[in-house]
C-alpha positions, 0 to 999 in steps of 0.5 A: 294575114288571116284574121283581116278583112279579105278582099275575095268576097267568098273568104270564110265561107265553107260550102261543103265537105266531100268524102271521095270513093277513094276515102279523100276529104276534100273542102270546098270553100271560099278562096281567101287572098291568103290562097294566092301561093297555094292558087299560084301552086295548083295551076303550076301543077296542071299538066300542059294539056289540061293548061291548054284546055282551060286557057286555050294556051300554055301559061307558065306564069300564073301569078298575074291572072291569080292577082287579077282574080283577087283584084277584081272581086271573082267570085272563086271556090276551091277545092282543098285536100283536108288532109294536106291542104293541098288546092286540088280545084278550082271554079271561078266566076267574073259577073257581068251584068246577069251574067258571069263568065267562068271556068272550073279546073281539077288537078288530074289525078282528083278528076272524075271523084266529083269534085267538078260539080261540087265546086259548080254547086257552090259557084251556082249557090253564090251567084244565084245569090247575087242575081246572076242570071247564067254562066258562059265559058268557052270550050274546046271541041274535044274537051267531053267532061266539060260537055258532060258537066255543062250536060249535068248542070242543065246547060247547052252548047250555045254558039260553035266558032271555029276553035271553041265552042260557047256553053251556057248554063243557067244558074238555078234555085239551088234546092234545083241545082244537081 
């Protein structure tokens, strides 16, 4: 399957190369429709709460979403272990209009290594890229690392609803991204 043309439109491209505290290696790139497996693999991995926190459900299928992602073109970066090959995260982005919606989820025991904000480096390379104006996504009220990510990307909390709260971050020239 590699060497065709893909249709996830990131396929090929390595944004960056990260040495963890602890020694990992860890890729992040592109995700290429010959991920799905491997995609489908690292979400069955999350344990139910960080399922619950990124979907606001449990989800125990995965491959229609992952399917979906492929299907309509999102913009995805993961984050590979270079050692294993392992998909260890995962930040995507479905644009509408200047806008994009997206998300961004780390395996637990990578979480806190830096991996997050590489991934939303790269995600803001891309769509700064393609004119997209900010990222939108839901969080839950007691998820703090995603506050202080959106916190670190210049965001805000922009809207509180009852079980969520909408965060909104500009995308920025990447030479200003953090």
């Amino acid at each position: 399957m590699k060497g065709t043309r893909d249709t996830c439109p990131l396929c090929g491209r390595t944004f960056e190369v990260l040495t963890t505290k602890d020694g990992k290696r860890i890729i992040i790139r592109g995700m290429c429709s010959w991920d799905k497996d491997k995609v489908i693999r690292f979400y069955e991995k999350l344990s139910l709460e960080t399922i619950y926190t990124r979907f606001f459900s449990i989800i125990r299928y995965f491959e229609p979403y992952v399917n979906k992602l492929i299907k309509e073109g999102a913009f995805v970066i993961v984050a590979e272990d270079a050692d294993t090959g392992e998909i260890v995260g995962i930040a995507e982005a479905i644009p509408q209009g200047e806008v994009a919606e997206g998300g961004i989820v780390v395996l637990e025991e990578y979480q806190g290594k830096g991996i997050g904000m590489a991934m939303a480096r790269a995600l803001n390379r891309v769509l700064y890229e393609r004119g997209i104006k900010k990222v939108v996504g839901y969080i839950l009220p007691d998820n703090i690392k995603a506050f202080r990510l959106v916190k670190r990307l210049g965001g805000r909390l922009a809207r509180y609803y009852e079980s969520m709260i909408l965060a909104e971050v500009p995308v920025r020239p990447p030479e200003e991204a953090s």
